[in-house]
VEXMI-993933 format. One record per residue (C-alpha): x, y, z; residue in three letters. Coordinates in steps of 0.25 Angstrom, whole numbers, plus 5000, padded with zeros to 4 digits. Layout:
<rs>
XYZALA
...
</rs>
This chain:
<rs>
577650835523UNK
576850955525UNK
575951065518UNK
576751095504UNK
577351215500UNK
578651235491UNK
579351145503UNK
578651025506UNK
578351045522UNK
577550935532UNK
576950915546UNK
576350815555UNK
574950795553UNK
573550795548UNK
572450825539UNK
571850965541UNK
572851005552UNK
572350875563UNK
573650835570UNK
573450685576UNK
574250575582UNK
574950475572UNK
575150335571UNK
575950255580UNK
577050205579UNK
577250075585UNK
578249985577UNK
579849925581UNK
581150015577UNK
582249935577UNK
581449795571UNK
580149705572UNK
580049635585UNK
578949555581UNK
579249415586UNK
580149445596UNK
579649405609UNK
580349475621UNK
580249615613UNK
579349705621UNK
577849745616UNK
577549875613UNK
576549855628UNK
577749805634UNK
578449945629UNK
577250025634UNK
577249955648UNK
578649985650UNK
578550115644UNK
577750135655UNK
578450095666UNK
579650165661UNK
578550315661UNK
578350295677UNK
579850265679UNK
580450365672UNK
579350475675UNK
580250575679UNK
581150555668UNK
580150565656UNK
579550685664UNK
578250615666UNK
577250685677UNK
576050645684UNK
575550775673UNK
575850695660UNK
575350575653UNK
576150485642UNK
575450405631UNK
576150315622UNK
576450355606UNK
577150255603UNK
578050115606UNK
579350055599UNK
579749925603UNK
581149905597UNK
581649765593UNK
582449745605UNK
581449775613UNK
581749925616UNK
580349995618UNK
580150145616UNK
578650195621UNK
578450355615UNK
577450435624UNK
576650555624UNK
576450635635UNK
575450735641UNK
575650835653UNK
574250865658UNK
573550785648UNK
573950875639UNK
574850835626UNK
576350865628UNK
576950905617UNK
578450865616UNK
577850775629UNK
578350645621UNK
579250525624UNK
579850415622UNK
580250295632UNK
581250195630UNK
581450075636UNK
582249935635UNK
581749805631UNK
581549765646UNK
580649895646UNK
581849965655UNK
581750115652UNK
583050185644UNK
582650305640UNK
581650415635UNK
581550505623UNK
580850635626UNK
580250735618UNK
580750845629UNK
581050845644UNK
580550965649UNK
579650935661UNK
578150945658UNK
577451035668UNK
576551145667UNK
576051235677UNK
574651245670UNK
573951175657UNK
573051275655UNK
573251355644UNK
573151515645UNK
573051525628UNK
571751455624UNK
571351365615UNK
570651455607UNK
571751555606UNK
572851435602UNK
571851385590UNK
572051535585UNK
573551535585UNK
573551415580UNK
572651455567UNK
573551585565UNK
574951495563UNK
574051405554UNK
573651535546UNK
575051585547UNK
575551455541UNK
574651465530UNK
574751605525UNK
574051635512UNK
573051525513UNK
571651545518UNK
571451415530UNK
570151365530UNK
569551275543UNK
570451325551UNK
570551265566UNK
571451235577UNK
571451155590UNK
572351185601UNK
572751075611UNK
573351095623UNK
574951035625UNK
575951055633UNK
577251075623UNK
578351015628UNK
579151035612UNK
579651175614UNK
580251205628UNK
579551205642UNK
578451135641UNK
577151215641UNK
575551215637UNK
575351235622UNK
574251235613UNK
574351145602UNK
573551205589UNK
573151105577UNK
572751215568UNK
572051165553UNK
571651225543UNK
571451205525UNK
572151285517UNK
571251355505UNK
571651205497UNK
570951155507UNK
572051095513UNK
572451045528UNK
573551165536UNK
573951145550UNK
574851205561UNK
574951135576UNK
575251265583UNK
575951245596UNK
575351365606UNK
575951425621UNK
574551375627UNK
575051505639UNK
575751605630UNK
574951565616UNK
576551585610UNK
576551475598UNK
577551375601UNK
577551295588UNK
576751275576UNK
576951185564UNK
576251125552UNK
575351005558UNK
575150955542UNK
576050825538UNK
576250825525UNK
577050825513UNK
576750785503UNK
574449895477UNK
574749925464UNK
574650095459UNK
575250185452UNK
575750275460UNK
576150415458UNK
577750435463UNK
577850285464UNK
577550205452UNK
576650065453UNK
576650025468UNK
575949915475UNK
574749935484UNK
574149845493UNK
572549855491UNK
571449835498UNK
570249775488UNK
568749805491UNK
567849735484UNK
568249745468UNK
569149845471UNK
570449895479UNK
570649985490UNK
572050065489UNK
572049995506UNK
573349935509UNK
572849825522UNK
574549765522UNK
574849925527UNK
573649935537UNK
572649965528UNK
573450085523UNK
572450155513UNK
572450275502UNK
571150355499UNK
570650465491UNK
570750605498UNK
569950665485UNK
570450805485UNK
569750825499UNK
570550885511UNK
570150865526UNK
569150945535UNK
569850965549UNK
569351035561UNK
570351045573UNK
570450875574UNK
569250825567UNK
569250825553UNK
567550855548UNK
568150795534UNK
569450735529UNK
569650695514UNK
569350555511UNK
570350455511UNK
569450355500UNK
570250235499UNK
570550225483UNK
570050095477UNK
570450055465UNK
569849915456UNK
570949835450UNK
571949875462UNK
572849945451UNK
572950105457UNK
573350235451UNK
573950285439UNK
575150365443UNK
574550475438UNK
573750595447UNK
572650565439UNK
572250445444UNK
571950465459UNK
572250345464UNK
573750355459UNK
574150435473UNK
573250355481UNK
574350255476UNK
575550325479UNK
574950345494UNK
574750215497UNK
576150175491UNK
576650265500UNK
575750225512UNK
576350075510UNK
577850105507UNK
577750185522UNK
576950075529UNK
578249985524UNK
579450065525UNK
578950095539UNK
578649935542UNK
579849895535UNK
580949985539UNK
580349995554UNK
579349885557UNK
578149985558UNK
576949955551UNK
576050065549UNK
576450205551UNK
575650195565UNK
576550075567UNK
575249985571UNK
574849925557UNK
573850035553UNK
573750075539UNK
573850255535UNK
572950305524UNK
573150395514UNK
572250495506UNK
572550555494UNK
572250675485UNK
572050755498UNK
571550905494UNK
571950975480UNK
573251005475UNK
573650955490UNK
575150965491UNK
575350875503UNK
575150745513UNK
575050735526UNK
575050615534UNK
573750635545UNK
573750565559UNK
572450595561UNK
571850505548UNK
573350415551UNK
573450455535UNK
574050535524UNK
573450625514UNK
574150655501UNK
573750775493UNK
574150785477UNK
574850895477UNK
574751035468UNK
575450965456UNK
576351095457UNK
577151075468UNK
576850935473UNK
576150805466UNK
575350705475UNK
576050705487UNK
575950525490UNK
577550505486UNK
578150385495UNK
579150495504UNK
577950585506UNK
577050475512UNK
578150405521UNK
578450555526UNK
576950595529UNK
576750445536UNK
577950465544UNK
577250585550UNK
576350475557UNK
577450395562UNK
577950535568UNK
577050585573UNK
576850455583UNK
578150425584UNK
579050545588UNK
577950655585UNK
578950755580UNK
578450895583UNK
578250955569UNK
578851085572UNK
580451125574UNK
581451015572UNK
580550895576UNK
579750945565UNK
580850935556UNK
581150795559UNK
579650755558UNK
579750795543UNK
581150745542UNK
580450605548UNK
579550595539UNK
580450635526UNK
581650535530UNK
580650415531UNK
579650455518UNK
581050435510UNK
581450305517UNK
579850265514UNK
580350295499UNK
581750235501UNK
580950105507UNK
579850115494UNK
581050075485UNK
579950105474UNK
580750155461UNK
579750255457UNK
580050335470UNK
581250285475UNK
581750335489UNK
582650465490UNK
582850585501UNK
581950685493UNK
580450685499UNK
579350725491UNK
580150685479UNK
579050625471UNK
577750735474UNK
578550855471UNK
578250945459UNK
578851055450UNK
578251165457UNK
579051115469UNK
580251165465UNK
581151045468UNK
581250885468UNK
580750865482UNK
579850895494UNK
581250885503UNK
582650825501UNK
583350745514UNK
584850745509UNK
584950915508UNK
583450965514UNK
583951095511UNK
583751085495UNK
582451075497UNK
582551245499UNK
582051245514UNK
582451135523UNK
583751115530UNK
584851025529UNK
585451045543UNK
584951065558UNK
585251205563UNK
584651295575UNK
583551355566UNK
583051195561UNK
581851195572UNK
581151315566UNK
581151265551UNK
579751225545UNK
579851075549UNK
579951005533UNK
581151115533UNK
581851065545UNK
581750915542UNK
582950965534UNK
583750925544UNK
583250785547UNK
583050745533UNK
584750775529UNK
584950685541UNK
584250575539UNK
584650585523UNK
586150605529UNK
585750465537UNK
585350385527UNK
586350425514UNK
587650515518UNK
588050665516UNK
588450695502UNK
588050655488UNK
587150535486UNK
586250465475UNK
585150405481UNK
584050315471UNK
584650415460UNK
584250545469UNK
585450635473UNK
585750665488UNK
586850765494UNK
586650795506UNK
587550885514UNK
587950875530UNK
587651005537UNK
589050975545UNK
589950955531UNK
590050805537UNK
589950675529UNK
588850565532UNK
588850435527UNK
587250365528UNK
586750255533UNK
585650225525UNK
583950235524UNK
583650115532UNK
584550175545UNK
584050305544UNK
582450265544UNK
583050175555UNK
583650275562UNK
582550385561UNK
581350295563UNK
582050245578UNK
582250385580UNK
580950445577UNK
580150315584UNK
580950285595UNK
581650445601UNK
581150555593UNK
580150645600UNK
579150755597UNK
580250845601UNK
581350795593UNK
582250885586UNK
583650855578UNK
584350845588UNK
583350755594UNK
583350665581UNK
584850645582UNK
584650595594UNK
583450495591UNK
584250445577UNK
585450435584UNK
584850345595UNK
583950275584UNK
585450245578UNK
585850185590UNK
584650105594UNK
584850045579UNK
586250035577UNK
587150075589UNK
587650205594UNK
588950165590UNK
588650135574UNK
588650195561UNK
587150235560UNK
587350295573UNK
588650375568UNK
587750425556UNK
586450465564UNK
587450565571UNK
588350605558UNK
586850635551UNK
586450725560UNK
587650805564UNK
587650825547UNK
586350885547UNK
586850975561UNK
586150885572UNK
587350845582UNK
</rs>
């Protein structure tokens, strides 16, 4: 989620405003192939990826001008590989450049997914708007999105790309503009500049954000796996990679373009009789429980429901710091630290933001952003925040833990009086929320992206339980179809199925709604036939919320 005003908003990245890669995603979709012998490794997929890149050159528009790195490798169980790439064009970064080759198990090419097909040439990289002058612009759209505050340490680095997202491809500078607020804490825009014309081409918020045995603050006594040190315990959990929570102590990070002279601590809280927290706010050790909780129910619904261990998917533990700033009402998953960052909220509006939804949504963020890498602007920015609310509920749903038991409203638990409702957002009927939007329509790409998953969220709530009147663990549900039709649900597990296939194996930066019916659907009929019922809902889903 992202920097909170009376609507709970998102974004993909960092502390202080730093964008960075995120974790790798490396595990099997369908099911584990441990064990089975004639199942190719993830070096045989890369060595038949790259014979299948000099083969089909010309189809995948690959020049002598551009280079491919890998992002990521899926090995299905019977033995279908998929090898995403990266592309540059000149050594320089292609936005929109990205794809994905996939092949049979015998390594015979089958297809390629494409984040766009528009040939890559350029009559010159060099641009005529300088870098200087882009860093400027970029700084006004941060002022301008943050009018009536006074930003401090402001700065701004431009990189040269060649953006291949919106139309012909063409040289851009890419502007990471930071910046605190007068609370000290981190603001961000990535600003997307014409590098000939200086016209800004796109800008958006470049914050993500939301929001063995504790007493926790949403989720009552939970078990923690521990770490001791001498006479005491660390709060170091070494079963989930060494997943770890520490004390942010109020403090807030110190970011210059991408180095960071200071960050706020992340002191591992330690505790002497392995008993943490209170469930009260006053003892601080009490969201430093919740946290972690909700660090370790990720790592398992992720490992459980779709054999990946870690949110990198190589075994490797996140951290977590909490009581980030003053008042802070927001958390934001970083790439750079590969960690999250809860603030306590004002107490007004928003309580401590370290609910389970909140940190399954911020942690999906990582698997995005290295998976598909969603564009967080127009309607793939919509379904990256949609992404990461349709799996912080089924992180909840998988939880099964009574004292937050798992629903479609996100932000359920951290919200406040001042808010004005009972949740940050609500996937059956987005719209009650006051802003977002039920259904898919001409005018979807310009919406604020938390506004805009709208669409996404009904779909995947349509998915998973029906159209119409519903009790859920004693919530009610009603959700309409933008098409007056009637859809019958196939259930949580499908969806996550479904989705998860879709975002790891076809989605790409580019991928709109129309795009994401296309990826579920396929997902569909990789998993259960293109002649079955799952497929026949996928379709029925999203012709409800006006994707047909």
């Amino acid at each position: 989620m992202s920097r909170i005003r009376p609507h709970l908003s998102g974004s993909r990245l960092a502390t202080a405003g730093i964008v960075a890669a995120t974790a790798t995603l490396l595990a099997t979709t369908l099911a584990p192939n441990a064990g089975a012998d004639d199942i190719p490794t993830r070096a045989t997929a890369l060595k038949n990826a790259a014979s299948a890149l000099k083969e089909h050159a010309g189809s995948l528009g690959l020049t002598a001008a551009q280079d491919t790195a890998v992002r990521d490798v899926i090995v299905d169980a019977d033995g279908a590989q998929h090898v995403r790439y990266d592309r540059t064009y000149r050594q320089l970064p292609v936005l929109g450049g990205d794809f994905v080759v996939h092949l049979a198990k015998d390594g015979t090419y089958r297809s390629a997914s494409r984040a766009t097909k528009d040939a890559l040439s350029l009559s010159s990289v060099t641009p005529r708007v300088s870098a200087p002058k882009a860093a400027d612009l970029a700084a006004t759209v941060l002022r301008a999105a943050n009018v009536g505050e006074t930003l401090k340490r402001l700065t701004s680095k431009p990189e040269l790309v060649v953006d291949a997202l919106h139309g012909a491809p063409k040289l851009a500078w890419r502007t990471d503009a930071v910046a605190q607020d007068s609370a000290g804490n981190p603001v961000a825009h990535t600003v997307l500049t014409d590098a000939r014309t200086g016209t800004r081409i796109d800008a958006w918020d470049s914050i993500e954000k939301a929001s063995g045995d504790g007493k926790s603050l949403y989720a009552g006594t939970v078990p923690l796996e521990t770490t001791a040190a001498g006479s005491a315990y660390q709060l170091k959990d070494a079963t989930r990679g060494g997943t770890y929570t520490g004390d942010a102590a109020n403090k807030t990070d110190l970011c210059i373009l991408t180095i960071c002279l200071n960050r706020a601590p992340s002191t591992v809280f330690t505790d002497a009789d392995n008993r943490w927290g209170t469930g009260a706010t006053s003892d601080r050790s009490t969201a430093a429980v919740d946290a972690q909780y909700g660090t370790d129910v990720t790592w398992d619904y992720y490992k459980d429901v779709h054999g990946r261990k870690g949110i990198a998917g190589d075994g490797k533990g996140s951290f977590n710091r909490v009581h980030y700033g003053n008042d802070y009402n927001n958390a934001f998953w970083d790439d750079s630290c590969f960690c999250m960052t809860y603030g306590d909220g004002d107490g007004t509006q928003l309580g401590p933001l370290v609910s389970l939804d909140v940190a399954g949504h911020e942690m999906t963020h990582g698997v995005t952003s290295k998976t598909a890498a969603l564009t967080y602007s127009g309607e793939s920015g919509g379904l990256n925040e949609a992404t990461s609310d349709v799996f912080g509920s089924l992180v909840e749903f998988h939880a099964g833990n009574s004292s937050d038991p798992g629903d479609y409203l996100i932000g359920e638990k951290v919200v406040r009086s001042g808010l004005g409702r009972n949740a940050l957002r609500y996937m059956d009927k987005p719209s009650k929320d006051g802003v977002s939007v039920d259904c898919w329509s001409a005018g979807t790409a310009e919406l604020d992206v938390h506004y805009s998953s709208g669409v996404g969220n009904h779909f995947a709530y349509l998915l998973a339980e029906g159209s119409g009147a519903k009790t859920v663990n004693g919530v009610g549900y009603n959700s309409p179809t933008c098409d007056g039709s009637s859809v019958t649900g196939i259930g949580r597990g499908k969806l996550g199925k479904i989705w998860y296939r879709a975002l790891t194996v076809y989605m790409t930066s580019s991928t709109n709604y129309a795009g994401a019916r296309s990826a579920t659907l396929s997902a569909a009929k990789d998993l259960y036939g293109a002649g079955s019922a799952e497929y026949s809902a996928v379709g029925a889903a999203w012709r409800a919320v006006n994707v047909g």
